[in-house]
C-alpha positions as CSV (number, residue, x, y, z in Angstrom):
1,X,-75.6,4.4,-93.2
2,X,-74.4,2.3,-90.0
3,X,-70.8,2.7,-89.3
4,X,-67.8,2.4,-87.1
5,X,-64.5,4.7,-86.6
6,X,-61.7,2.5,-86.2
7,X,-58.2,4.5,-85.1
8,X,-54.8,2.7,-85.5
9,X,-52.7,4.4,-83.7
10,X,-52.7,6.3,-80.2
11,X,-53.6,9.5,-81.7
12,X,-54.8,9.6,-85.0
13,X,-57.5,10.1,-87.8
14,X,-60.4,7.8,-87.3
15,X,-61.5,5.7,-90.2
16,X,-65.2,4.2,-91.5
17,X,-66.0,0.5,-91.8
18,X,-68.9,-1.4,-92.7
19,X,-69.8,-3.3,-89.3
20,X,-71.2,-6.3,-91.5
21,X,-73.8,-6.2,-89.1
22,X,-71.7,-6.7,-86.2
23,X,-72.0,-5.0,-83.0
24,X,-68.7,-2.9,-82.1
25,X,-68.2,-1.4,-78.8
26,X,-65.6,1.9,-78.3
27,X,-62.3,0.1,-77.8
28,X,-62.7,-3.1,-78.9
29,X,-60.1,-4.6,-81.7
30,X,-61.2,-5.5,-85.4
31,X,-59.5,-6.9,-87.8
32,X,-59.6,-4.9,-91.5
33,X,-58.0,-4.2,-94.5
34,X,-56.6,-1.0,-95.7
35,X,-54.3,0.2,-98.5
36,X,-51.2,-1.0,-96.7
37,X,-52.4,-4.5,-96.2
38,X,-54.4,-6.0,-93.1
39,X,-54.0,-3.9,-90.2
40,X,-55.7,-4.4,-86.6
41,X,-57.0,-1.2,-85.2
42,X,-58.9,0.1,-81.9
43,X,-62.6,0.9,-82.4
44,X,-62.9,4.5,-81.4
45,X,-66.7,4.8,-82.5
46,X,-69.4,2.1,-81.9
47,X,-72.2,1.8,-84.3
48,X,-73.5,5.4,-85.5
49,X,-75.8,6.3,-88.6
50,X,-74.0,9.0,-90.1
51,X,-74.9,11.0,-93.6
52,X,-74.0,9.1,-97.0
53,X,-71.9,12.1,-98.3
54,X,-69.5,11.5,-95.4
55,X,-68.6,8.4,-96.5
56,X,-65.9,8.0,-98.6
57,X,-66.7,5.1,-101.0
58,X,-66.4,2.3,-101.6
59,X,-66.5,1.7,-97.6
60,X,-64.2,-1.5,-96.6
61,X,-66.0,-3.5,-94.7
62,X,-64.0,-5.5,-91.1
63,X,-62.8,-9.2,-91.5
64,X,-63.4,-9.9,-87.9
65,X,-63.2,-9.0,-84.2
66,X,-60.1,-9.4,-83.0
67,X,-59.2,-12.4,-80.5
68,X,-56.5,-12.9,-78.3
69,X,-54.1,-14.7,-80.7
70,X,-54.5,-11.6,-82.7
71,X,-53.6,-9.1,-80.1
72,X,-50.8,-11.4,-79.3
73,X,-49.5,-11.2,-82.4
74,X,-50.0,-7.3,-82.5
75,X,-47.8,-7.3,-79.6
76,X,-44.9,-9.4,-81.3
77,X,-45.2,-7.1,-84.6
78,X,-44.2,-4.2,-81.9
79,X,-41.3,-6.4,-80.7
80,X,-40.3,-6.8,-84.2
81,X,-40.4,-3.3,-85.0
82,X,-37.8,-2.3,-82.3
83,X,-36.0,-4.6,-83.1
84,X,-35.6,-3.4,-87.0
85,X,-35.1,0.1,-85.7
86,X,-31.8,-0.7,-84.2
87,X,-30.8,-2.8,-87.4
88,X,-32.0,0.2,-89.6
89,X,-29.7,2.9,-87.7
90,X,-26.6,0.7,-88.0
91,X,-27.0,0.4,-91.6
92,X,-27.6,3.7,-92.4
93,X,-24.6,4.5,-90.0
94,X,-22.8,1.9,-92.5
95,X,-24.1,3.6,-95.7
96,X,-23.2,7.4,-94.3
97,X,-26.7,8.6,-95.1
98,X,-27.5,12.1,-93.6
99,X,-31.1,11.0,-92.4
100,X,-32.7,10.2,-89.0
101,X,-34.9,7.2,-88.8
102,X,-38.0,8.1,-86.3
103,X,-40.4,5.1,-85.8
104,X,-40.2,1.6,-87.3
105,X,-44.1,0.0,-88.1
106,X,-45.0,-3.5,-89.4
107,X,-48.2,-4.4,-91.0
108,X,-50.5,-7.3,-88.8
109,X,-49.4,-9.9,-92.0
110,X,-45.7,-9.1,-91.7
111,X,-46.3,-8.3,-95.7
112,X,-44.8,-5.2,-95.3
113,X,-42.2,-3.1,-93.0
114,X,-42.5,0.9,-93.2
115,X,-39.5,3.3,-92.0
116,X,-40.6,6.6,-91.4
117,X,-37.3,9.5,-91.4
118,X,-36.3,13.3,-91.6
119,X,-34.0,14.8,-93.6
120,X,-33.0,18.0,-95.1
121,X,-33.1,17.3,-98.7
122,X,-33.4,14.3,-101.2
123,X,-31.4,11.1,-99.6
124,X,-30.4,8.4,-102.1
125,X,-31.0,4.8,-100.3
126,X,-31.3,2.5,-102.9
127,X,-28.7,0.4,-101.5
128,X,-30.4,0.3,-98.1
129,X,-33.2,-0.8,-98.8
130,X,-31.8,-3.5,-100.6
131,X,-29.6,-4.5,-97.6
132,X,-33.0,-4.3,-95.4
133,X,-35.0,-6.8,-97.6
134,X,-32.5,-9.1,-97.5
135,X,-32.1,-9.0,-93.4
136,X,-36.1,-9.3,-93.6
137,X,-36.9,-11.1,-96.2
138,X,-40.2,-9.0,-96.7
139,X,-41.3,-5.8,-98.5
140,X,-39.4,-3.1,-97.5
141,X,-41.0,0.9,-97.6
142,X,-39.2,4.2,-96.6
143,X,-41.5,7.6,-96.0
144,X,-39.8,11.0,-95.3
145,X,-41.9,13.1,-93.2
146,X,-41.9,16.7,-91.8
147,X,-40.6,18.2,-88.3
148,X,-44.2,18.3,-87.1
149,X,-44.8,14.6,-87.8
150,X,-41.8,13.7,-85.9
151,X,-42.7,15.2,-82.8
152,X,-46.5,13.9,-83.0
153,X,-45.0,10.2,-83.2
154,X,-42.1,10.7,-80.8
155,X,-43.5,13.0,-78.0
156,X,-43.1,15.4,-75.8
157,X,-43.7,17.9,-73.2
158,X,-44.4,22.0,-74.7
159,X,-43.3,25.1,-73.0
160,X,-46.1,24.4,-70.9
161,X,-45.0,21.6,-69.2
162,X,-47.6,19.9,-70.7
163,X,-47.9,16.7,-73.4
164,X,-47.7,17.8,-76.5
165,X,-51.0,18.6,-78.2
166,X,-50.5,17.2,-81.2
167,X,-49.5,13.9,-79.2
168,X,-51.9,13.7,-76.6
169,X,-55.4,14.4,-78.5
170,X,-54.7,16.6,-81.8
171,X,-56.2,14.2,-84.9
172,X,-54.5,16.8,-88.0
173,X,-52.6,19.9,-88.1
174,X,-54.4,22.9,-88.3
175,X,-52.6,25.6,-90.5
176,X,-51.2,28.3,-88.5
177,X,-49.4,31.7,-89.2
178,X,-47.8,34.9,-87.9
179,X,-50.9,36.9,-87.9
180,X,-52.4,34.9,-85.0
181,X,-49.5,36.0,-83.1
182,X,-50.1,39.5,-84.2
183,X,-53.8,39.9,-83.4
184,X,-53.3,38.6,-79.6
185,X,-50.4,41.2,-79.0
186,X,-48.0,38.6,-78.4
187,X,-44.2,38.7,-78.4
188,X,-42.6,37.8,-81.8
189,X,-39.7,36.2,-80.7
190,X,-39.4,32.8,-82.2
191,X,-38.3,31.3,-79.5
192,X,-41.6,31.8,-77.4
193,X,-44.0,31.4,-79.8
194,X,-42.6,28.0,-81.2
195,X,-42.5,24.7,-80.0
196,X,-40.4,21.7,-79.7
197,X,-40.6,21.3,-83.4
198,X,-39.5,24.4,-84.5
199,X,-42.8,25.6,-85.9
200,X,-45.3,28.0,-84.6
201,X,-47.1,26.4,-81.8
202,X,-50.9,24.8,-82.6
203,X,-52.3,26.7,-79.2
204,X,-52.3,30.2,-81.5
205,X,-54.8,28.2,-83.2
206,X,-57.0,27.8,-80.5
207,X,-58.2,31.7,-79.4
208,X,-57.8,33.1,-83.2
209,X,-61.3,33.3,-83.2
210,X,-62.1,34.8,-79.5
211,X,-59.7,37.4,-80.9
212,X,-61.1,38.2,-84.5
213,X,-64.4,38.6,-82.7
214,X,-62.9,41.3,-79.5
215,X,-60.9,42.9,-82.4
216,X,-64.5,44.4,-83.4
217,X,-66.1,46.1,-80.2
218,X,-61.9,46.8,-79.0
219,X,-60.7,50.0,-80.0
220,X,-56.7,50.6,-81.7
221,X,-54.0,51.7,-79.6
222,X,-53.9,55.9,-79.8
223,X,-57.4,56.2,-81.2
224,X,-59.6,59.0,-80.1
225,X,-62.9,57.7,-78.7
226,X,-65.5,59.6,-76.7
227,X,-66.0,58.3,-72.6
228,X,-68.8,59.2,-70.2
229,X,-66.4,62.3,-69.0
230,X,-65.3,63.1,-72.1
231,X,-63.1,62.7,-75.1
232,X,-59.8,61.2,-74.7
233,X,-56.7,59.1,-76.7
234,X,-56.9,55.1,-75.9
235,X,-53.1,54.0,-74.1
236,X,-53.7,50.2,-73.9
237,X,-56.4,47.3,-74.2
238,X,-57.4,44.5,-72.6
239,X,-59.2,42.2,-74.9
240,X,-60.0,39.0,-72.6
241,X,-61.3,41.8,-70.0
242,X,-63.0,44.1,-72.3
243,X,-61.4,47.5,-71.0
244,X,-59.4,50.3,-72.6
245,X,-57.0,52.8,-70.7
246,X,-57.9,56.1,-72.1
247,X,-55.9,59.2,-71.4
248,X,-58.9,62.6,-71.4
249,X,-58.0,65.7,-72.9
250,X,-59.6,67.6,-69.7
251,X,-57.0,65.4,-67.2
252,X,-53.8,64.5,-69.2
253,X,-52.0,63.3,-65.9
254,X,-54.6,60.8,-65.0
255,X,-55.2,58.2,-67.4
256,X,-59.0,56.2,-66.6
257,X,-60.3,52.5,-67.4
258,X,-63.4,52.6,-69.0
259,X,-65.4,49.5,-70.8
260,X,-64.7,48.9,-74.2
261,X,-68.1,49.4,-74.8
262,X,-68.9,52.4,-73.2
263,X,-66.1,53.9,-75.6
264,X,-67.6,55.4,-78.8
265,X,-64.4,55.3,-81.7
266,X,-64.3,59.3,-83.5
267,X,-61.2,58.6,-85.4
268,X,-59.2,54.7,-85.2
269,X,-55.6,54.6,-85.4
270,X,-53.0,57.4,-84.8
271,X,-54.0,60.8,-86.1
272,X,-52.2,61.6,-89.1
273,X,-49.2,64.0,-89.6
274,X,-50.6,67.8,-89.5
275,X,-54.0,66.9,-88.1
276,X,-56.2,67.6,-84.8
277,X,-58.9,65.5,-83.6
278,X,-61.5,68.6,-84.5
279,X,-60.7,68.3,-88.0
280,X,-61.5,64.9,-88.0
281,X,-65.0,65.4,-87.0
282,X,-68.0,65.3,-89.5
283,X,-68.4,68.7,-91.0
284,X,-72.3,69.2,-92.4
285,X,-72.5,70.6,-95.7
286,X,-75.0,73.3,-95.7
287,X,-78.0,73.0,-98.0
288,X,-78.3,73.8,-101.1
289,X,-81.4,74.9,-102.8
290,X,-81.5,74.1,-106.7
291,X,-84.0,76.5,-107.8
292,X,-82.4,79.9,-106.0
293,X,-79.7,80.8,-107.6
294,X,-76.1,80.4,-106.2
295,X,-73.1,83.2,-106.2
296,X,-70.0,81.4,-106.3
297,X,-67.2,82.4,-103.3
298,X,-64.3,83.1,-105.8
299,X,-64.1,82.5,-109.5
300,X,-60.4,82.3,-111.3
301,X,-59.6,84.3,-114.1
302,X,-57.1,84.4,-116.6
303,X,-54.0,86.7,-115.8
304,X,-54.8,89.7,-118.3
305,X,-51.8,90.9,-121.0
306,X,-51.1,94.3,-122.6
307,X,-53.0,94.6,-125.9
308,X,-49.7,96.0,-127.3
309,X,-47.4,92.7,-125.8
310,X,-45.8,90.8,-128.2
311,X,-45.7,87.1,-127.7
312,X,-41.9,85.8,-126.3
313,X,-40.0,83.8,-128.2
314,X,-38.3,81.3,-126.8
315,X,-34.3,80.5,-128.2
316,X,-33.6,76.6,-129.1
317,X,-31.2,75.6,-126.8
318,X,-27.3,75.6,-128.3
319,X,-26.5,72.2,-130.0
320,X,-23.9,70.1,-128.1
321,X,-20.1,69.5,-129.9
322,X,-21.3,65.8,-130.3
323,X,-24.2,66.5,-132.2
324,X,-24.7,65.0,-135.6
325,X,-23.5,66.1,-138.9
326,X,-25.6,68.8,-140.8
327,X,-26.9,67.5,-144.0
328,X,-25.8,68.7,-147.1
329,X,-27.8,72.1,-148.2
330,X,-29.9,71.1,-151.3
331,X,-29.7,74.0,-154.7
332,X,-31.9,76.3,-155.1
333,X,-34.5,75.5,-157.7
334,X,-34.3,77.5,-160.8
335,X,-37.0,79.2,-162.1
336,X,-35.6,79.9,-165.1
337,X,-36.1,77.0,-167.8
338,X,-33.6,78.1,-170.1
339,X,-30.8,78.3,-167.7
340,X,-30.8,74.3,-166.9
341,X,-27.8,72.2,-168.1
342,X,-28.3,70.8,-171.3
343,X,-27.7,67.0,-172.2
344,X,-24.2,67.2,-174.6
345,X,-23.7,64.3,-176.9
346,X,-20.5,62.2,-176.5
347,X,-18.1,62.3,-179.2
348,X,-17.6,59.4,-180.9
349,X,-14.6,57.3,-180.1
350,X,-11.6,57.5,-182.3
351,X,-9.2,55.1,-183.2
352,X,-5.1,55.8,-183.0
353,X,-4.9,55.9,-186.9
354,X,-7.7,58.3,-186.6
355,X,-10.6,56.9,-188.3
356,X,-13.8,56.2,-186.3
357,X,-14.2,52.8,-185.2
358,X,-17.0,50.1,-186.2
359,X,-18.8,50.6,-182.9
360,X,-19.0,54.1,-182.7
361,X,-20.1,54.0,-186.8
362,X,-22.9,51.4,-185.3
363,X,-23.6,54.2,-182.7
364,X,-23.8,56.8,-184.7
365,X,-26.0,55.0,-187.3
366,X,-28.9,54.2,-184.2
367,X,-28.8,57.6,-183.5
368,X,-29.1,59.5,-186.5
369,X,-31.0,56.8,-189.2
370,X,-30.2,57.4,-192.6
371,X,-33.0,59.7,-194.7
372,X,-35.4,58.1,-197.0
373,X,-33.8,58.7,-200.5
374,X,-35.8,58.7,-203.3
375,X,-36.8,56.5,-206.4
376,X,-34.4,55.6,-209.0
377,X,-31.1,56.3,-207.1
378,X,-28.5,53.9,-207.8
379,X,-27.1,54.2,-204.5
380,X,-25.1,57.0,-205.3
381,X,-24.3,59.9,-202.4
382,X,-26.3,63.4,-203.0
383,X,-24.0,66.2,-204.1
């Protein structure tokens, strides 16, 4: 697929576009149109066949080169831009908004003006952006962006006394941490291993992998390692030369450079606590033969007692004053049937006049039931 990389800005990430057939030289302008609206950009890559899959679809396709009327109109959009900078910082100087306005940009159509700021949290500008469209009578866009951003669009020089990286030819930020720092023995201050925006500097970047790869054939600070005149304990490296300073066992008092590779590592690191170097060395286990027989060195047995010894026993520990409450003891169970308390019947209740009542005559009754009495008996009570 025939493309070009168009760049919009000084230094930043190239985009595709379908050439419509046209024949693009590096540098020329072109007229497209992006997601912000049309925009007129630099060619940074003539016609090149590159690979479908890196081609994010659907590919836009150019409008037209660009003429001089267009650049001249580029060049008033930039005019316009300062200017709406200075009107921007007044306002928000008006509205008290803790912000900082960076760079001002303005689409080729004039459809739309962007404000690009920093600020430490969450700034509410509602109202400034409605003062804004009504200066410009256009669309009005606001973007907070990081520290890193701001110095790739402002500029600089580094500690170096160079332009910025990120400025002068860097396309994207590269992620970047402490342990690059750490593996090319550099000082951990953070003022001499950051740059002008307060983040770690993007060189660390640039050696990590020279490093990782030295780190291999390099051996650690105070490791043991065997020389061409003997064994000794590594002082210092040199990674970018490839030599260790080794102090020998046989001449303490006269530390030697060798190569790093004519070092062979016996133990890496510092020894630790309670060790020698001997002991560190690969002991060979003798062999053993599986059908002879093998007498063991020492064999535990159990400490022997006194037939006659009496296990110990061993007293429960005395109860604290706080303990709990013992429970009630429970009676003894009696063997004897006869002895258990018999059930004793409740005497029936008695009025004051002293006859029985009606309901302990109706209780009575339910518990002893009249006998059957026999045939023939008027009702008359047995003598």
């Amino acid at each position: 697929m025939i493309v070009i990389g168009v760049r919009f800005k000084r230094v930043g990430k190239v985009y595709y576009f379908d050439p419509c057939g046209l024949t693009i030289k590096p540098g020329q302008h072109v007229i497209v149109e992006t997601a912000r609206g049309i925009e007129c950009g630099a060619c940074a890559m003539g016609n090149t066949d590159v690979p479908e899959y890196d081609v994010v679809s659907p590919l836009k396709k150019i409008i037209r080169i660009a003429t001089e009327d267009d650049l001249e109109v580029m060049r008033s959009n930039e005019r316009q831009a300062h200017e709406a900078h200075q009107i921007a910082r007044r306002k928000i100087e008006e509205h008290g908004l803790d912000m900082r306005l960076v760079v001002v940009e303005c689409t080729f159509d004039l459809n739309k003006i962007l404000f690009y700021f920093t600020a430490d949290g969450r700034v509410d500008f509602r109202n400034l952006v409605k003062d804004l469209a009504a200066i410009f009578r256009t669309r009005i866009e606001l973007r907070q962006i990081g520290v890193r951003d701001e110095a790739k669009m402002i500029g600089g020089l580094g500690i170096c006394g160079r332009e910025l990286c990120c400025s002068s030819y860097l396309d994207d930020f590269q992620p970047v941490s402490i342990n690059m720092a750490k593996e090319q023995n550099l000082s951990l201050n953070p003022t001499k291993i950051s740059g002008t925006c307060g983040r770690l500097m993007c060189c660390l970047k640039y050696e990590h992998e020279v490093y990782t790869e030295l780190q291999k054939v390099t051996p650690k600070t105070e490791s043991l390692v065997e020389t061409p005149e003997g064994r000794g304990t590594v002082l210092s490296t040199q990674m970018l030369r490839g030599t260790c300073k080794v102090q020998l066992e046989d001449a303490p008092d006269e530390p030697k450079t060798f190569a790093c590779t004519d070092c062979q590592m016996i133990r890496s690191g510092r020894a630790k606590k309670g060790c020698c170097g001997g002991c560190q060395q690969s002991r060979k286990t003798p062999e053993i033969d599986p059908m002879e027989e093998q007498t063991p060195d020492a064999v535990a047995e159990p400490p022997a007692r006194p037939r006659n010894e009496k296990p110990r026993r061993v007293k429960a520990a005395p109860q604290s004053s706080e303990a709990k409450p013992d429970a009630p003891a429970r009676p003894a169970r009696r063997e004897d049937a006869s002895e258990r308390p018999r059930l004793v019947k409740a005497a029936p209740k008695v009025s004051e006049e002293g006859t029985e009542s009606a309901d302990a005559k109706r209780h009575r009754r339910r518990r002893n039931p009249p006998k059957h009495r026999p045939a023939g008996n008027d009702g008359a009570p047995e003598n």
